[in-house]
Every structure is written in structure tokens, then in C-alpha cells.
N, C-alpha and C positions, 0 to 999 in steps of 0.2 A: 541720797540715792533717789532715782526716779523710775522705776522698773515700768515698761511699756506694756511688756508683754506677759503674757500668763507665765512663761517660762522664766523671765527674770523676777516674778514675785513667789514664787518657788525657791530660787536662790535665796531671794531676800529671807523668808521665812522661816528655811535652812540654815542661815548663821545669823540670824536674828539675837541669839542667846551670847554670842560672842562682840556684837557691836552695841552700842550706847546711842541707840537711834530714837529720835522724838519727830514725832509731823513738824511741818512747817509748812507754809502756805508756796503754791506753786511760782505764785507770781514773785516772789523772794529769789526764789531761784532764778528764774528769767531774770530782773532785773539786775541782778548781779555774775550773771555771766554771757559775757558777748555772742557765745557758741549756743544758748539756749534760742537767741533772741534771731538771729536771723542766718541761713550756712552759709561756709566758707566759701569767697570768692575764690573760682575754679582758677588756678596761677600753673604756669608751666609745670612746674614740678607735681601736679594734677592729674595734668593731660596725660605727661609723661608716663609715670604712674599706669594709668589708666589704659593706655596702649601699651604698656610691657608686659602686663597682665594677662594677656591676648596670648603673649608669648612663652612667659615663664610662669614658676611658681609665685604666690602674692611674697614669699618672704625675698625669692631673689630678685624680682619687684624693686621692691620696698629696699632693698641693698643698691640697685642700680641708682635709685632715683636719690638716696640721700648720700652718694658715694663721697663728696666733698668732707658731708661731717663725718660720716665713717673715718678716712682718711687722715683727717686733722684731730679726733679723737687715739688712732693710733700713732700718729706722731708726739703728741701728749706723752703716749704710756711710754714710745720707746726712749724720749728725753729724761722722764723718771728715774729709770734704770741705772 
């Protein structure tokens, strides 16, 4: 975990007793995760996003924008059946 903020080392500190956590050095982190090291190139589905936002809720959003997998995820469930 890398808590930023006052409020997320509050969490942390909160269920501290429940997780099996040791320091490790930040740069560890960075170098082994692409999302540490520099953000996500802004791609349609971004934009997208980001202008529906404007419009709707961030959840119905976020349903518009990855409607495809939504989609091919319930076609999945109903070939199951």
C-alpha cells in the first residue's frame, strides 16, 4: 500500500491488525509497476468517459463507456445457463 494522504493512513492504521504488512522501499514499488511510473495515456475510451461524466452519474458513466465488455460478459453468463 502507498497511502498519500492523511486519510488513507488512517485506513491504513485502521486495519493494520488485520493485514501482514512490512515497509519496503518506494522505489520497489515504482519499478515494478508501469501505473506508478508514469499515467495512462488518455485513449478514447478516456475521453469518453470523461465527457459522459458531464452528463450522467460516474457509475452510468462508467457502464456507457465499457458497454462492449459489459455485453460480452453477459453473454458469457447466458451461454452458461
Amino acid at each position: 500500500m502507498l497511502p498519500i494522504t492523511d486519510k488513507g493512513m488512517l485506513l491504513v492504521n485502521a486495519i493494520r491488525h488485520s493485514l501482514n504488512l512490512y515497509e519496503r522501499p518506494v522505489t520497489e514499488a515504482i519499478n515494478g509497476n508501469d501505473q506508478l511510473r508514469a499515467p495512462k495515456a488518455i485513449n478514447n475510451e478516456i475521453k469518453r468517459f470523461r465527457a459522459l461524466c458531464h452528463l450522467f452519474s460516474i457509475k452510468r458513466s462508467y457502464q456507457m463507456t465499457i458497454w462492449k465488455i459489459l455485453l460480452k460478459r453477459k453473454i458469457k453468463q447466458l451461454l452458461k445457463k
